[in-house]
Rosetta silent file (secondary structure, phi, psi, omega in degrees, C-alpha in Angstrom):
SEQUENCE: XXXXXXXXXXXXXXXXXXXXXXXXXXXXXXXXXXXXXXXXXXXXXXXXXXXXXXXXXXXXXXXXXXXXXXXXXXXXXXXXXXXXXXXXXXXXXXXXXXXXXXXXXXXXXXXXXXXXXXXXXXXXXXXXXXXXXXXXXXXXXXXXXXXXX
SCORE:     score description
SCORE:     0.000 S_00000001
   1 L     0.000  -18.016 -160.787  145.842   46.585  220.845 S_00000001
   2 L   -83.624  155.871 -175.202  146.026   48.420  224.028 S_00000001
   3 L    54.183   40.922 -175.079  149.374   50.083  224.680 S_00000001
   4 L  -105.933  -32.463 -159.283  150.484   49.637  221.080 S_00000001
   5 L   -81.293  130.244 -178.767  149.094   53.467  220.356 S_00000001
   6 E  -118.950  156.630  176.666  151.889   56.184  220.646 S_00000001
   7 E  -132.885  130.128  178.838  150.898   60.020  220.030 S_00000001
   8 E  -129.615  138.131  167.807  153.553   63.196  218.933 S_00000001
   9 E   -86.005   87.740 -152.961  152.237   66.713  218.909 S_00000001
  10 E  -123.260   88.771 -158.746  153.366   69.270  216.895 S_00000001
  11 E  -126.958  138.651 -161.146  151.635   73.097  216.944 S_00000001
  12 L  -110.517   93.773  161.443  153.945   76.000  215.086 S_00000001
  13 L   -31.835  -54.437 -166.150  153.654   79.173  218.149 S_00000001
  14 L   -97.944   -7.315  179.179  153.783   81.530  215.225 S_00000001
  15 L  -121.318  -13.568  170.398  151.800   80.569  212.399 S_00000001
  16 L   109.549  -49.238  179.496  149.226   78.154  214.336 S_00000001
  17 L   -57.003  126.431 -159.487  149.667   75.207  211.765 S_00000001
  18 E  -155.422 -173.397  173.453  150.494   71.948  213.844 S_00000001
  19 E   178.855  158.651 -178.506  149.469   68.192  213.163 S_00000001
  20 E  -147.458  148.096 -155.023  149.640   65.068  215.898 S_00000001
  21 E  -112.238  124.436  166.262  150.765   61.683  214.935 S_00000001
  22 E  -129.961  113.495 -165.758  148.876   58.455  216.146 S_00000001
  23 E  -113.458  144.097 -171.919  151.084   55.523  215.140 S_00000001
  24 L  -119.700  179.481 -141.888  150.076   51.979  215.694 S_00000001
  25 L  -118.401  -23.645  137.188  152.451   49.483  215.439 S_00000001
  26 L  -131.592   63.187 -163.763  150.933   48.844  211.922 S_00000001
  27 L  -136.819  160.121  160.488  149.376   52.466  211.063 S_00000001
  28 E  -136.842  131.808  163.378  150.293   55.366  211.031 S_00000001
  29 E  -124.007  142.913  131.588  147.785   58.501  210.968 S_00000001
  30 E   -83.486  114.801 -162.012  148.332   62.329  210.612 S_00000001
  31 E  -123.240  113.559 -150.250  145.928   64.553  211.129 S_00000001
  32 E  -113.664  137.812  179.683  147.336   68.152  210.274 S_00000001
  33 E  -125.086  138.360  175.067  145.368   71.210  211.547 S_00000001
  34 L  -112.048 -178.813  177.508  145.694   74.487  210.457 S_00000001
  35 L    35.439   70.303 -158.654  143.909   78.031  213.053 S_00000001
  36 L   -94.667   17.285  139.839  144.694   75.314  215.751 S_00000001
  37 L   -62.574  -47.940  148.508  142.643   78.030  217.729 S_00000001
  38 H   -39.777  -82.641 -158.918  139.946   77.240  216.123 S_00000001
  39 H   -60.195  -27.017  174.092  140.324   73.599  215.492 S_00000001
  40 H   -66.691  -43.881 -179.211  141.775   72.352  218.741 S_00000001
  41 H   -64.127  -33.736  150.465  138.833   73.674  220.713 S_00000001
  42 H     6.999  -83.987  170.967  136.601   71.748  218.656 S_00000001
  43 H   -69.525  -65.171  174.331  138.227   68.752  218.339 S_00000001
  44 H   -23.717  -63.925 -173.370  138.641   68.653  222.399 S_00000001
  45 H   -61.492  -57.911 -147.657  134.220   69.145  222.515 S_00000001
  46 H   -64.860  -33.107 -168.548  133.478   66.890  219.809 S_00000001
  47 H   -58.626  -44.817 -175.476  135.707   63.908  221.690 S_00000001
  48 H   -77.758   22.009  167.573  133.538   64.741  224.466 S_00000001
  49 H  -113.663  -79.663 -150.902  129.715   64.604  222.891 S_00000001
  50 H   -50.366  -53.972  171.628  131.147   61.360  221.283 S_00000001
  51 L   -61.586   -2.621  168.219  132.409   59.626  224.510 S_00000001
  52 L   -97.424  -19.517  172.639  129.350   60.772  226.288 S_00000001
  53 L    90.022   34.733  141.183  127.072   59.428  223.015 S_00000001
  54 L   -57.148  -25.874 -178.399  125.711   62.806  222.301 S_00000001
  55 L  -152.832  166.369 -147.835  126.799   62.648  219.149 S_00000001
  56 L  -115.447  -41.145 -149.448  128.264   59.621  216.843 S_00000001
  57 E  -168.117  122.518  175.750  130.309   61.471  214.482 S_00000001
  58 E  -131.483  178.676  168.918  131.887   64.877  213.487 S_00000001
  59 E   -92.088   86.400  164.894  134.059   66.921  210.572 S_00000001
  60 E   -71.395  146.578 -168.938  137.019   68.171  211.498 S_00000001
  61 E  -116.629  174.519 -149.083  138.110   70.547  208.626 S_00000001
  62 L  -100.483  156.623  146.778  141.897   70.825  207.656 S_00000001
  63 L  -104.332  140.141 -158.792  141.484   75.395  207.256 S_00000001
  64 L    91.954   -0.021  170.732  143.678   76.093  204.564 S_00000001
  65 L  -152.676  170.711  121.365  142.774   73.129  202.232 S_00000001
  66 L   -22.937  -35.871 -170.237  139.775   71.299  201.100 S_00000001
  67 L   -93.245  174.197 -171.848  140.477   68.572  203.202 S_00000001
  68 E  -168.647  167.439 -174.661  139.016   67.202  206.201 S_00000001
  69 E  -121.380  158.126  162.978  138.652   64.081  208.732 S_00000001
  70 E  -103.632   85.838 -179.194  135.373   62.421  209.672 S_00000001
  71 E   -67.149  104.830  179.375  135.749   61.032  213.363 S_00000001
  72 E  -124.181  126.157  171.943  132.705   58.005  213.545 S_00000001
  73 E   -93.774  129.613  170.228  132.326   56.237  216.794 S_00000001
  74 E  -139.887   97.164  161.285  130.925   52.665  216.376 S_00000001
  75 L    92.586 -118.670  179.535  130.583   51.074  219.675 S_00000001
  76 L   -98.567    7.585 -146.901  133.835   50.538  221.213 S_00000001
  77 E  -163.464  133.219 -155.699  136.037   51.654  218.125 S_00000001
  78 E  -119.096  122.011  163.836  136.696   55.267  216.611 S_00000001
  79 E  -112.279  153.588 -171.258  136.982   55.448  212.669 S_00000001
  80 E  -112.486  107.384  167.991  138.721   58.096  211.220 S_00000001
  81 E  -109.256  112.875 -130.901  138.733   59.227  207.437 S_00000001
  82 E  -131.600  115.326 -154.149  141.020   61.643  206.080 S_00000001
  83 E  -115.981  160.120 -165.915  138.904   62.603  203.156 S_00000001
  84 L  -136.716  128.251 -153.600  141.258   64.739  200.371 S_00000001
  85 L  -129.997  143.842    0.851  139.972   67.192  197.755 S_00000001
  86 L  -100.358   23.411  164.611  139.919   66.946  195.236 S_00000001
  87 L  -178.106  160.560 -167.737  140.060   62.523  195.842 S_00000001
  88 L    66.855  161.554 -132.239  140.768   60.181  197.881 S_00000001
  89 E  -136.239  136.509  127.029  139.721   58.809  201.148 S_00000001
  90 E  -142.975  163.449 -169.473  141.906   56.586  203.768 S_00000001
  91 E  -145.792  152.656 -148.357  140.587   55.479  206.340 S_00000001
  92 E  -122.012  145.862 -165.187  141.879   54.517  210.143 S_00000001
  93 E  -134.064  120.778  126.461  140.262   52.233  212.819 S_00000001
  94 E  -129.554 -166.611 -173.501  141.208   52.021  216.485 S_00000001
  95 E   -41.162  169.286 -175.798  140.128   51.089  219.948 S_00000001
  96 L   -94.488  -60.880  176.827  137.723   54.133  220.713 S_00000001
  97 L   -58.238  -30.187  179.990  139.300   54.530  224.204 S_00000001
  98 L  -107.079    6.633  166.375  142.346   54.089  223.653 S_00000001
  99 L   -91.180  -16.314 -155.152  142.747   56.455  220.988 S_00000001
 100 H  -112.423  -40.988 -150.961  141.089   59.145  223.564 S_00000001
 101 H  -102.828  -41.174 -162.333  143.703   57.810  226.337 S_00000001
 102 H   -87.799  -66.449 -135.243  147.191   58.186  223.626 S_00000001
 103 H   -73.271  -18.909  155.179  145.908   61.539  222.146 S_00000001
 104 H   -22.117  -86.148 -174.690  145.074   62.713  226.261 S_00000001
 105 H   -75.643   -5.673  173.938  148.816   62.260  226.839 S_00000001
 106 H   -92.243   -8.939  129.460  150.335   63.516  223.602 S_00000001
 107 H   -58.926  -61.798 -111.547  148.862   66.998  224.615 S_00000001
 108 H   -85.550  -85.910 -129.758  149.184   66.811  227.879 S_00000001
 109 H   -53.263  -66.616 -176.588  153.523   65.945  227.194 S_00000001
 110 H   -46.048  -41.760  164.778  153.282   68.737  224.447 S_00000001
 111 H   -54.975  -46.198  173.420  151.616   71.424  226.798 S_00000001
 112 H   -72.101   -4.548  167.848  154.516   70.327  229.568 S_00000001
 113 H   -78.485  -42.417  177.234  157.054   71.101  226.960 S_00000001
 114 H   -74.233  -22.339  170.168  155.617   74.451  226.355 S_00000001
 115 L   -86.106 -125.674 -162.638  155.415   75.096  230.295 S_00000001
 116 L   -12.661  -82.252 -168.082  159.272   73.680  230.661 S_00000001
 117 L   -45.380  -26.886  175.351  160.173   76.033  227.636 S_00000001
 118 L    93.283   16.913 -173.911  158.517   78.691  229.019 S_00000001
 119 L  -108.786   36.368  153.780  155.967   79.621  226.457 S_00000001
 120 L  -149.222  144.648  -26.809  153.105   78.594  228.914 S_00000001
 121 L   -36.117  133.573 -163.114  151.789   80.339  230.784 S_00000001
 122 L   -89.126  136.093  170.854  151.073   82.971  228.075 S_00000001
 123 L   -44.971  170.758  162.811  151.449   86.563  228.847 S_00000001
 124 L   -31.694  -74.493 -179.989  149.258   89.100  228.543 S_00000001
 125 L   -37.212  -42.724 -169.413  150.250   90.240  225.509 S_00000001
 126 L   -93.797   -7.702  172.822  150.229   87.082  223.724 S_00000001
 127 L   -68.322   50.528 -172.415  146.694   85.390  225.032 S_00000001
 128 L   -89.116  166.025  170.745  144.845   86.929  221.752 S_00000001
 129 L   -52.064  -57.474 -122.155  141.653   84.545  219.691 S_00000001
 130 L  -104.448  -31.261  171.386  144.020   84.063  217.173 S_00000001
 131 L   -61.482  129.894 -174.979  147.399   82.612  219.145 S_00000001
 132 L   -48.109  -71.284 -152.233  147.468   78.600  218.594 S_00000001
 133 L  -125.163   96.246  177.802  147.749   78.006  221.909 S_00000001
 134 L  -120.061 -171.745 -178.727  145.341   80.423  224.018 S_00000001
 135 H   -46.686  -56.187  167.817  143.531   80.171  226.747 S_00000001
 136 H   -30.878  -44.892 -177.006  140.418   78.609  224.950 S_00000001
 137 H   -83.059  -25.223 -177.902  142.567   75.629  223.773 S_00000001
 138 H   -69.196  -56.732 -147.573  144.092   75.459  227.345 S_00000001
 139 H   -86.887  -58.420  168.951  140.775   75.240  228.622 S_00000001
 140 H   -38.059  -69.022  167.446  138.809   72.881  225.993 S_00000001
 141 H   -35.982  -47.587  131.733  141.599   70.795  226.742 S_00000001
 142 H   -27.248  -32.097 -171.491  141.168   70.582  230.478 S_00000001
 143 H  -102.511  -56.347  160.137  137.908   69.671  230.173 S_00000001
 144 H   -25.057  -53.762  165.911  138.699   66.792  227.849 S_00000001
 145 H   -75.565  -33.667  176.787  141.087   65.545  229.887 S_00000001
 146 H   -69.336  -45.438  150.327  139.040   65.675  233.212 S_00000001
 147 H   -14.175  -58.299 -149.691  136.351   64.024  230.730 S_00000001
 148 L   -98.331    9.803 -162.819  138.403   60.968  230.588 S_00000001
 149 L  -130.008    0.000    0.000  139.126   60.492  234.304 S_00000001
């Protein structure tokens, strides 16, 4: 399995609404976040309680829908269930690590796009709670990644 997992990044500057793509050679999962102020910093801690084994298993919620994913660590292997209101469930299995290693670089590649574009660093003006990509998410993120090294 290892170096089969690819990651794409996607976060909308002005409304915040993004989703990142983990495709396996035969899966595919999308996991679409809305306030991805909120939700990125989040997601970024919870990877980190689970790879340190503070914690087993969290909810990420979709804001803006009913839905939501359930992240469960078992062992060596991260399952994922993208639960759907008002039904249905699927549900997604990889390597633990190497899902934590793919989605590592499909920020990091998205953040250097936004630095090469020039909409990182953010200005004053635009570092507010509420901009998708603020400091906070910048920062969560950092620590996630230094996590893993």
């Amino acid at each position: 399995m290892k170096g089969t997992l690819k990651c794409s990044v996607d976060i909308e500057i002005d409304g915040g609404d993004g989703e990142f793509i983990i495709l396996d050679k035969d899966k595919s999962l999308t996991i679409n976040i809305g306030l991805a102020a909120i939700t990125l910093p989040n997601l970024f801690s919870n990877l980190i309680a689970l790879s340190s084994g503070k914690q087993t298993k969290f909810k990420l919620e979709h804001y803006g829908s009913g839905d939501y994913y359930l992240f469960v660590r078992d062992s060596n292997r991260i399952r994922i269930e993208e639960v759907r209101k008002p039904g249905g469930r699927d549900t997604y299995v990889f390597n633990f690590f190497d899902f934590l290693l793919i989605l590592e670089k499909g920020f990091d590649k998205f953040f250097a796009k936004l630095r090469r574009d020039g909409v990182l660093p953010l200005s004053d003006d635009k570092d507010e709670f509420m901009c998708p990509i603020n400091e906070e998410v910048i920062n969560s993120f950092n620590r996630f990644s230094k996590n893993l090294k």
